[in-house]
C-alpha positions in Angstrom: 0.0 0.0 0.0 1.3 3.9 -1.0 1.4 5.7 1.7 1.5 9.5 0.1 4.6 12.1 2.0 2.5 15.4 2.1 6.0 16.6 3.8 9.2 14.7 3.8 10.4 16.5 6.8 7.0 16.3 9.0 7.1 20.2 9.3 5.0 22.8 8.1 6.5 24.0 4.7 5.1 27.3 6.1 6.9 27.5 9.4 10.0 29.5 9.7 12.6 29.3 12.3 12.4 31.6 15.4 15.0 32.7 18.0 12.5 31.7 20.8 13.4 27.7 19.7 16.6 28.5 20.1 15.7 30.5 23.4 14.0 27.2 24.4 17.2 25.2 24.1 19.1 27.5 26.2 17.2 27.2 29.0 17.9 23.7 29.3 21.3 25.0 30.7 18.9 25.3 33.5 19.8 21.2 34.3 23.3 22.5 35.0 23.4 25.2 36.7 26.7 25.1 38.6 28.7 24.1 35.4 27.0 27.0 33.9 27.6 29.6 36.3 31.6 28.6 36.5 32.0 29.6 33.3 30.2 32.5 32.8 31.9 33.4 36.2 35.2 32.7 34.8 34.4 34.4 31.4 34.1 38.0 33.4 36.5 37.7 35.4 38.7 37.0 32.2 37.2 39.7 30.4 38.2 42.5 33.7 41.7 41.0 33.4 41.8 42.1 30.0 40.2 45.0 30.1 42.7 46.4 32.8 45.6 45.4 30.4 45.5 49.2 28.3 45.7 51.1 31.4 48.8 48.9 32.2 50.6 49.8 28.8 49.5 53.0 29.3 51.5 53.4 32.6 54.5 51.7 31.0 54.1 54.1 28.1 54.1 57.2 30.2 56.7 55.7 32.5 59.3 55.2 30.0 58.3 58.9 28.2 58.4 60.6 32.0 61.8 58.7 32.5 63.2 60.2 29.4 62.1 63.9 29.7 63.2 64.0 33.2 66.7 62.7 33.0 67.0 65.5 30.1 65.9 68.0 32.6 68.7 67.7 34.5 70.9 69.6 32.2 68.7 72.4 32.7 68.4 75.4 35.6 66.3 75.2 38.5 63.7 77.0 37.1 63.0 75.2 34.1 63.2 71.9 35.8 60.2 73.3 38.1 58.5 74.1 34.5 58.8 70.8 33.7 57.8 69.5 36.5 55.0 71.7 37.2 54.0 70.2 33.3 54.0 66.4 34.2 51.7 67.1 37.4 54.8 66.5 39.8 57.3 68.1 42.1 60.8 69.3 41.4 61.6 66.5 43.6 59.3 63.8 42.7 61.1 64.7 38.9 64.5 64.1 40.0 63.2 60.9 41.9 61.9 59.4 38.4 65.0 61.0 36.7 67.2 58.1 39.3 64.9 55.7 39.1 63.3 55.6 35.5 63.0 51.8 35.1 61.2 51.1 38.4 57.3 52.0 37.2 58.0 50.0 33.9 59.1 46.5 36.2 56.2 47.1 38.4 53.6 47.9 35.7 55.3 44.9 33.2 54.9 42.7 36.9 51.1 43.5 36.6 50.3 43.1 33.2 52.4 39.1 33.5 50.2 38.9 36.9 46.4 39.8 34.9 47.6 38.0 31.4 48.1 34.7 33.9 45.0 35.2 35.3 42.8 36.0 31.9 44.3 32.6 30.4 43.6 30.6 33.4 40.1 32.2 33.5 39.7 31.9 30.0 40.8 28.6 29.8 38.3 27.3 32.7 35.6 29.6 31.2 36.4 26.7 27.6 36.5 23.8 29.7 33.3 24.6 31.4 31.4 25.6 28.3 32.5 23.2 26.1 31.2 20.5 29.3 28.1 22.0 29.5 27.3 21.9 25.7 28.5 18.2 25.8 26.0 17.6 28.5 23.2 19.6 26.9 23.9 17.6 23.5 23.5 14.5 25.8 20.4 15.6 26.7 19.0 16.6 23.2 20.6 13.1 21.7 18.7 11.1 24.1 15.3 13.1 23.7 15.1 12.9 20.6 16.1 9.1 20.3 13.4 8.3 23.1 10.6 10.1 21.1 11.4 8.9 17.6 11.1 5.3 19.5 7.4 6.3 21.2 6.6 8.1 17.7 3.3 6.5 15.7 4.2 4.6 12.4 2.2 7.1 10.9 5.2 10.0 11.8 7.3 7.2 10.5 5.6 7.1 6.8 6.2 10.8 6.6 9.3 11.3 7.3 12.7 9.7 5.8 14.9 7.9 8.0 18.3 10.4 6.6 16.3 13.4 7.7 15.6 12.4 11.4 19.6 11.0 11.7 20.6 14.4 10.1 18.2 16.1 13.1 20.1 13.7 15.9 23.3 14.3 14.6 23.9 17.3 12.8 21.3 19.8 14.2 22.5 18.7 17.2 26.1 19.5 16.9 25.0 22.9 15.9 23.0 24.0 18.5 25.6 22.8 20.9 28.4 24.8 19.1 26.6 27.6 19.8 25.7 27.1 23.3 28.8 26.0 23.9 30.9 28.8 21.7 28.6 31.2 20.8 26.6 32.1 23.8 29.8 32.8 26.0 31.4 34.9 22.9 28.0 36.7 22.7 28.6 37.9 26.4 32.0 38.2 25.7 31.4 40.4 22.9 28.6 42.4 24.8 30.8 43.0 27.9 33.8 43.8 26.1 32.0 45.9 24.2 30.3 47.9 26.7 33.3 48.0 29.0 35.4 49.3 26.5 32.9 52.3 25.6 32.7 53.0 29.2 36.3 53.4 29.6 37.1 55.3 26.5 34.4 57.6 27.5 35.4 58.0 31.2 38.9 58.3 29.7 38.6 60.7 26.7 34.8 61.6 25.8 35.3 63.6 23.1 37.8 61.7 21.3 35.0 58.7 22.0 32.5 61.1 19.8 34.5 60.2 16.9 34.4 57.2 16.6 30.7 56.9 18.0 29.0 57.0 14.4 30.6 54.1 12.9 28.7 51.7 15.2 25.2 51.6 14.3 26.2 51.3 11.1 28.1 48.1 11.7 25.4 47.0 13.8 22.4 47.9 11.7 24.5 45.6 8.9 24.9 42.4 11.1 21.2 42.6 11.8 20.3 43.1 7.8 23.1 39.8 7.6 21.3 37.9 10.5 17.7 38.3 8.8 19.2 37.3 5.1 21.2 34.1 6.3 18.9 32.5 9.0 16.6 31.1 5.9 19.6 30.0 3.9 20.5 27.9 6.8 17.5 26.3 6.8 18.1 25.4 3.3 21.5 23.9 4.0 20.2 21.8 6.4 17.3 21.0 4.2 19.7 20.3 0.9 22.2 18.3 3.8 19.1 16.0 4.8 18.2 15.0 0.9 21.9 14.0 0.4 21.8 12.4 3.6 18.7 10.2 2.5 20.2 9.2 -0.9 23.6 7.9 1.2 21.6 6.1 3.5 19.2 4.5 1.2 22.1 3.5 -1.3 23.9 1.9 1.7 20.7 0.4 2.6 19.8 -1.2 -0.9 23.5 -1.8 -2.2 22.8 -4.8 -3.4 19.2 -3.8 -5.2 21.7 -0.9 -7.0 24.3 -3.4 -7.9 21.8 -6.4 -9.1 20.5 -4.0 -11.6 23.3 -2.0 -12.5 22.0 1.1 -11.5 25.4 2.7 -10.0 25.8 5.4 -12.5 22.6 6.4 -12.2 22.5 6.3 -8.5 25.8 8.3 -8.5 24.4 11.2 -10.6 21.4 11.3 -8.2 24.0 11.7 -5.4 25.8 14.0 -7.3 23.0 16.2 -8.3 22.1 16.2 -4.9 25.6 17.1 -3.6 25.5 20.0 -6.0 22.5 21.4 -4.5 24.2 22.0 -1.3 27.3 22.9 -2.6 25.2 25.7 -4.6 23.4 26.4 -1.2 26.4 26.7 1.1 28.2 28.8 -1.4 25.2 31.2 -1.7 25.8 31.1 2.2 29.8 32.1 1.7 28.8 35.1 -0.6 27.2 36.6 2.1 30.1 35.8 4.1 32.4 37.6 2.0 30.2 40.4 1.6 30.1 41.3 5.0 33.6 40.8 6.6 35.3 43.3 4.1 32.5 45.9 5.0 33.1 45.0 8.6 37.1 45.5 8.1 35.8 49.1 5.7 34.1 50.6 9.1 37.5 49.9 11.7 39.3 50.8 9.6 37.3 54.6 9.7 37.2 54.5 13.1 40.8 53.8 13.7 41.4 56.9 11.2 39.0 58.9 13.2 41.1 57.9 16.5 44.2 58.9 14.2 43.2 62.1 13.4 41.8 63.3 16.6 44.0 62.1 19.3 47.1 63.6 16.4 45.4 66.9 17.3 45.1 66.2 20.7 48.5 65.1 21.4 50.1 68.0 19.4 47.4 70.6 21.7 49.0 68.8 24.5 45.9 67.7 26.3 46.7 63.7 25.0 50.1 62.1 26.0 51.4 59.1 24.1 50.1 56.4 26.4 46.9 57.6 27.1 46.7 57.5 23.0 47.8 54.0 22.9 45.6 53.0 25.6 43.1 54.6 23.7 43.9 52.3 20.7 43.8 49.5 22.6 40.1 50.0 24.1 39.2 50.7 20.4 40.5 47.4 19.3 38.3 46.0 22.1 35.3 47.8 20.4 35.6 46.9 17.0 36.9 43.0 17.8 33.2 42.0 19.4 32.0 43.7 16.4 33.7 41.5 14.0 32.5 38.7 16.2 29.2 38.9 15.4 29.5 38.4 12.3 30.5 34.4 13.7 27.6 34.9 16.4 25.2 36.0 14.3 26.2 32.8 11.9 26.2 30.4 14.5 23.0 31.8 16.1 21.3 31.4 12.7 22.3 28.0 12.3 22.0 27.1 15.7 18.3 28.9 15.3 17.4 26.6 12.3 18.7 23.4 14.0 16.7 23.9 17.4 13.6 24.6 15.3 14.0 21.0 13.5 15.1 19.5 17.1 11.8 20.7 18.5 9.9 19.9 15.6 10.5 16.1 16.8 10.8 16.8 20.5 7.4 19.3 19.8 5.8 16.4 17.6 2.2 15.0 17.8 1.7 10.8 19.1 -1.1 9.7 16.8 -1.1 6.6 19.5 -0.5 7.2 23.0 -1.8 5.9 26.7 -4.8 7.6 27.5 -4.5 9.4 30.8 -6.5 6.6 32.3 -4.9 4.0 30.7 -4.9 0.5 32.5 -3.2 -2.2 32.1 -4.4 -5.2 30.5 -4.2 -8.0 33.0 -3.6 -11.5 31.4 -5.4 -11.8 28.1 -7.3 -15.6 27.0 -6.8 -14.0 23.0 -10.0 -13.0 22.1 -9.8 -10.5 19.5 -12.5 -8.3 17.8 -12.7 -5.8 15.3 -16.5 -3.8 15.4 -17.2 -1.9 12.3 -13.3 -0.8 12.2 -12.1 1.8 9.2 -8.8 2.8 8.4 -7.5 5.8 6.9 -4.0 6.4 6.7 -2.6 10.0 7.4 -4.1 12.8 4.7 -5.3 9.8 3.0 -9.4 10.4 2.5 -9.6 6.5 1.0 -10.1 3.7 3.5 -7.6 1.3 3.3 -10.0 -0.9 5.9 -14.3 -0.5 5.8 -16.2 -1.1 7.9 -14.5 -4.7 8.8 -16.0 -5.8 11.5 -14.6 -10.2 12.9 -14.2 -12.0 15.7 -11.4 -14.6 16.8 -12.1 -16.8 19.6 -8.9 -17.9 21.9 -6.9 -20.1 20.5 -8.3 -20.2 17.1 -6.2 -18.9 13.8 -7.2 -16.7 11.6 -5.6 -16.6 8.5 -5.7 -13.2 5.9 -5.6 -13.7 2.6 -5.5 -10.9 -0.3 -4.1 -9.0 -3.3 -1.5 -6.8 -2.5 -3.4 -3.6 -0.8 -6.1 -5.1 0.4 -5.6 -4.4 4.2 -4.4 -7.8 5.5 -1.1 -6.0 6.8 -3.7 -2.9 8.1 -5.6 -5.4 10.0 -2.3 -6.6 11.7 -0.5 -3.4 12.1 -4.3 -2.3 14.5 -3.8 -5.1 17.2 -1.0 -4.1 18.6 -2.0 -0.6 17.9 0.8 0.1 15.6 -2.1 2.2 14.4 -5.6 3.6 15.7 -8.0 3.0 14.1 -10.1 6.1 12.0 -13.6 4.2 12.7 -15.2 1.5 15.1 -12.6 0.0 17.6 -10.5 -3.6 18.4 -11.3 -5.2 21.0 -8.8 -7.9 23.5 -10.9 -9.8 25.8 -13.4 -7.1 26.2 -11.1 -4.6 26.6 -10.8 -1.6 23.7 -7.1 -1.9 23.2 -7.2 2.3 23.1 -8.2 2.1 26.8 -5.2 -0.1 27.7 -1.4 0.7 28.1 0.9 0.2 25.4 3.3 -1.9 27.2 0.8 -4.6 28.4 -1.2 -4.7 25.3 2.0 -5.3 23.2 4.0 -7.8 26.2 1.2 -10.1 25.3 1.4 -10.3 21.3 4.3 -12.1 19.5 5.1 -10.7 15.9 7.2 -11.9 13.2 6.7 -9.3 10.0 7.4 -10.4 7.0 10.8 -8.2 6.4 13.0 -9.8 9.1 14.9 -7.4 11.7 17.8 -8.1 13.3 20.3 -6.2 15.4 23.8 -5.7 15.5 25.0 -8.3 18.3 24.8 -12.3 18.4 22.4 -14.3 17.5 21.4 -15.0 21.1 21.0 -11.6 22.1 18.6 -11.7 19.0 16.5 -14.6 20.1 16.4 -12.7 23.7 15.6 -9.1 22.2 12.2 -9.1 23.9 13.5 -10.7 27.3 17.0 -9.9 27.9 16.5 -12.0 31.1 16.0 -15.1 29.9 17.8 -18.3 30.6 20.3 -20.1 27.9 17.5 -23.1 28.1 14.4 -20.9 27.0 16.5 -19.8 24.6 17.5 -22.9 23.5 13.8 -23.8 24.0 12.7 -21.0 21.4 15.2 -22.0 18.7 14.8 -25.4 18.7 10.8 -24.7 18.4 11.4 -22.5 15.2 13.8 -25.1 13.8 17.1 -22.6 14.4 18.6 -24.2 16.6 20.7 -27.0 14.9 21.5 -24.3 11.9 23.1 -22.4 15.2 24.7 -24.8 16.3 26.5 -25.1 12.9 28.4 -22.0 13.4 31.8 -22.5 15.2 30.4 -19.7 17.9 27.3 -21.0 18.0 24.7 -19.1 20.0 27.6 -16.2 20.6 28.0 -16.0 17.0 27.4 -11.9 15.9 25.1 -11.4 12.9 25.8 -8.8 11.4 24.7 -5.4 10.5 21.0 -5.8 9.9 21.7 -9.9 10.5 23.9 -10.1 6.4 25.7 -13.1 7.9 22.5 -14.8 7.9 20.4 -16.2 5.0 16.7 -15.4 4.7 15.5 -18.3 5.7 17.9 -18.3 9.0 17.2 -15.0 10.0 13.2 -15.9 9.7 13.4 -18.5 12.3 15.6 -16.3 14.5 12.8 -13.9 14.5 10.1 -16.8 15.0 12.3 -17.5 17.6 12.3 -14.1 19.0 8.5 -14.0 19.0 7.8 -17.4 20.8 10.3 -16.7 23.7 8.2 -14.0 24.6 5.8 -16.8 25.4 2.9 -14.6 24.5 -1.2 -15.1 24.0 -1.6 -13.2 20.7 0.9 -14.4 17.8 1.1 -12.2 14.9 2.7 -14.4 11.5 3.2 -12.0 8.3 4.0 -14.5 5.5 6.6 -15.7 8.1 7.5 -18.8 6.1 8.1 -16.7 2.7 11.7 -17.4 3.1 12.1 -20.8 3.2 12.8 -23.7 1.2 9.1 -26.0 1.3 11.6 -28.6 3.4 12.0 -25.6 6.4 8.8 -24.2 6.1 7.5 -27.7 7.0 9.9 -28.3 10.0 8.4 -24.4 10.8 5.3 -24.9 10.0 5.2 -28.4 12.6 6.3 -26.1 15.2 4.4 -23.7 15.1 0.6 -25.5 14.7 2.2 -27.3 18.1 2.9 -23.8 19.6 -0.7 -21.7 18.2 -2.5 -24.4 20.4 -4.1 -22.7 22.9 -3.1 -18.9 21.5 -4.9 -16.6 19.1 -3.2 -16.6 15.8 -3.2 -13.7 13.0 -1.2 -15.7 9.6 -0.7 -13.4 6.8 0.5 -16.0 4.1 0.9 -16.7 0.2 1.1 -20.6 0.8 -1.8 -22.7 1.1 0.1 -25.0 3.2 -0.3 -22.3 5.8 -4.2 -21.7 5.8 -5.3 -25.6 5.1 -6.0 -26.0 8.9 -6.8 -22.7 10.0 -10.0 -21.9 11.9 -11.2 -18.9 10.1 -9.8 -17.7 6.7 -10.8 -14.4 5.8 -10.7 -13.3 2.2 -9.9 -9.6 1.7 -10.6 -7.3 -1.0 -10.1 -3.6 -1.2 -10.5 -3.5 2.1 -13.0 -5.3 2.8 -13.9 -8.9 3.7 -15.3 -10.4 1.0 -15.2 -14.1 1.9 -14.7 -16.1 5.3 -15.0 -19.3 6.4 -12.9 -22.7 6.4 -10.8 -23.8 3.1 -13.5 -26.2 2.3 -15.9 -24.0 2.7 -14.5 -21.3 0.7 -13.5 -23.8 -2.0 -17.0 -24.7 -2.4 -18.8 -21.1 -1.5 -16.2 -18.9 -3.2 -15.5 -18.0 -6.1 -12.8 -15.3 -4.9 -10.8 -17.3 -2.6 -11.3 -20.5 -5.2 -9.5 -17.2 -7.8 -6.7 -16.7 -5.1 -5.7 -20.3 -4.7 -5.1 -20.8 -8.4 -3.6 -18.0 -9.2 -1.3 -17.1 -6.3 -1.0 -20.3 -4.4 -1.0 -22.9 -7.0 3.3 -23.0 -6.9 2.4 -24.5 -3.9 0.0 -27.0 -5.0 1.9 -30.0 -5.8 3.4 -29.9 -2.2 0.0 -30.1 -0.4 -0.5 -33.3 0.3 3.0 -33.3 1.6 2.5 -30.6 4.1 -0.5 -31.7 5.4 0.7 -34.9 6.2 3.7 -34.2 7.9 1.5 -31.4 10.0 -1.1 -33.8 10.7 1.4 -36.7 12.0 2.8 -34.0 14.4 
């Protein structure tokens, strides 16, 4: 059955990114509060160590210029020594002091600036360590959230969005919105404080020659805002275009072996490379901006340090600026315009780190189509009755039923078999038990009890499923058999392989049950990695078993070994057997016949072979292969 994507991300193709998702992820600092506060702690007090550096050149400046013009003044008479003196804001004797002793402010003030450069790195560096901890933590946090609800997600979020796009989102997004947090935030304080210190020095210091270069600001600023507003968007578009190239790696990876059967690597690598293009084209659009703004942010220092040029020249030469207190000056405006040319890197990494929190949150924010109720109970020991009352199906956007108005009954114990073109909603009605699913219509029904009224967990710990595309996991084959009960004993394991006929196949291997499987089980054959599943399923020991075609990938001599263990193991449960066999519906108790959705025949094979006409259509055409082995299936079954 097509499921239509409306929207291969999930999201609105409407919604934009906003600064209050990214808002949202920063208060998750919140969690870690102490870590936090260290480093923002250790990020001021680095930034007043380095903010006290100027004055400390400045005294070295006008220590070394005092030195000189006082040891000259002792050539000179009395009286112009007391000039000079009287000039520099000192006494005759204070002159002659600094004219014996010139290098002593220079060691002290070169002592202070060693003593607040030590302290600004080791503040600096604990002010990194503690950020880049907290971001690792926050990451953590993210990582895990999002992993948690993609696992409690509906399959219906699941058909709408791509597997490469929700790893990109875990991954990716991730690592951007804890760059930021972890970079960007501090050097957005950084860059505030600096800033704002720096004015309120230069302006305590020398207002007027601070006038000058006051006018080049808002223009900077007013240009990082017109940057921030242009490149937030084309972020989103990177990590749109980054997602799509993501998807084609992952599906290719997936399905090498489909591309390779049918040659189709050329053609797969020009779709790869059309789709790298894209975000080359995207990213580069992202660059020009880049390189748009960082000259222009270069253009306006560069007029203010003129500015500072020209003034403080006519200052010093009027005699009301001395040397240091113009290099100091310098300094500070260094300290302006550096935070300034930071944000064009903030305002880049807040954009990004923007876009990424709104796709995190669009997961973390998403809606369950199938949830507990809030009064939810659990469902105590089931007997396996199973109902469906007028149930129809819709899938999501879809206004066509794929199930109407269906409405059966299985009694425990008995098995149902589902047989049907492709489409025709055997899978549907499967996918509903367990509430993969909720239904659009009517409701199903588990020993009386609507399964939407019942937790998840104790409606789905007492059905066994083995869907037709076998799943394994990266680990051995016992930890396979055990997915569903970690805890269980080497003999129920044991117990659950030999029942699916795996264990002597397992037992082949030199590890035997330690022996790893492989990613996505490609050590395994078809057939092997079926009856590990079956396996799987009956360990679980449950009351509801749930078979999708789970013999289609074995050779007629397995499927009859399976098949003998399984009619021994459905005694006594309620059985659901999706099948294109007849081998596997001869002895059912019910066989429903479905067709577009609806049931359009029911009853026993020998009813239906004499009653009709559709299921007597079905056995011809698709199970017919299967014919000539009947009689040989049903007699090794029956002897069992």
């Amino acid at each position: 059955m097509f499921r239509g994507r409306s929207n291969q991300s999930g999201a609105d193709p409407k919604s934009r990114p906003t600064m209050r998702d990214l808002g949202r992820a920063m208060r998750y600092l919140g969690r870690y509060r102490r870590t936090t506060v260290l480093a923002y702690v250790s990020l001021l007090i680095s930034i007043g160590a380095q903010l006290v550096v100027p004055q400390l050149v400045q005294n070295v400046i006008d220590a070394v210029t005092q030195g000189l013009v006082a040891q000259q003044a002792q050539s000179l008479p009395a009286e112009a020594q007391t000039a000079i003196a009287s000039r520099m804001e000192m006494s005759a004797e204070q002159l002659r002091t600094v004219a014996a002793n010139p290098e002593t402010p220079i060691y002290w003030a070169l002592v202070f600036i060693l003593i607040f450069s030590l302290a600004r790195g080791l503040f600096a560096f604990a002010q990194s360590f503690m950020g880049q901890k907290v971001s690792q933590d926050l990451a953590f946090e993210f990582r895990n959230e999002l992993f948690a609800k993609i696992q409690r997600l509906s399959f219906s979020y699941h058909d709408r969005n791509r597997t490469g796009q929700l790893m990109i989102r875990a991954t990716d997004d991730v690592e951007k919105v804890r760059i930021f947090i972890g970079q960007g935030l501090l050097m957005t304080v950084q860059a505030l404080v600096l800033l704002v210190g720096s004015l309120a020095i230069l302006l305590w210091t020398n207002w007027s020659l601070t006038l000058a270069i006051l006018p080049v600001l808002p223009i900077a600023l007013v240009m990082f805002m017109i940057f921030g507003s242009v490149a937030q968007p084309l972020f989103v578009a990177v990590q749109r275009k980054l997602s799509a190239l993501n998807d084609i790696l992952q599906e290719n990876l997936a399905g090498v072996k489909v591309v390779k059967a049918f040659r189709r690597e050329e053609e797969e690598f020009k779709r790869f490379d059309k789709s790298a293009e894209d975000f080359m084209q995207e990213q580069i659009r992202v660059s020009k901006i880049f390189s748009f703004l960082f000259p222009v942010v270069f253009l306006i220092a560069n007029l203010g340090q003129a500015a500072v040029l020209y003034f403080g020249g006519v200052q010093i030469i009027g005699g009301t600026l001395t040397i240091g207190e113009w290099q100091k000056f310098s300094l500070y405006l260094i300290y302006v315009f550096f935070p300034i040319g930071q944000l064009g890197f903030i305002i880049s990494q807040m954009s990004q780190a923007s876009a990424s929190a709104s796709r995190i949150f669009e997961i973390i924010d998403a809606k369950n189509d199938v949830t507990d109720k809030p009064n939810a109970v659990s469902l105590p020991d089931v007997e396996g009755s199973v109902r469906f009352e007028d149930v129809t199906f819709r899938y999501f956007n879809s206004t066509e039923p794929v199930l109407n108005h269906v409405s059966l009954e299985a009694k425990p114990g008995e098995t149902v078999a589902l047989l049907g073109s492709t489409g025709s909603g055997k899978t549907t009605i499967i996918n509903l038990i367990p509430r993969f699913y909720d239904v659009s219509e009517g409701r199903v029904v588990v020993d009386g009890h609507d399964v939407r009224e019942v937790t998840l967990e104790s409606l789905r710990r007492q059905i066994g499923i083995v869907l037709q595309e076998t799943n394994l996991f990266t680990g051995t084959i016992r930890d396979n058999i055990a997915f569903g009960r970690p805890d269980a004993s080497d003999e129920e394991v044991i117990a659950a392989a030999q029942a699916a006929a795996a264990h002597d196949f397992i037992l082949s291997f030199p590890d035997g049950y330690q022996t790893p499987v492989g990613e996505r089980g490609t050590t395994l054959s078809g057939g092997q990695k079926q009856r590990i599943a079956i396996a799987r399923a009956l360990l679980t020991d449950p009351r509801i078993l749930i078979l999708d075609d789970s013999t289609s990938s074995v050779d007629v001599g397995t499927e009859t070994l399976i098949q003998k263990a399984l009619d021994r193991l459905m005694r006594g449960r309620t059985s659901f057997v999706i099948a294109q066999r007849i081998s596997t519906v001869l002895n059912a108790d019910q066989i429903l016949v479905l067709d577009k959705g609806e049931i359009a025949a029911q009853g026993t094979h020998a009813d239906l072979m004499e009653n009709s006409p559709i299921y007597a259509e079905i056995y011809r055409s698709q199970l017919v292969e299967d014919a000539d082995v009947e009689e040989e299936v049903v007699e090794v079954v029956r002897s069992a």
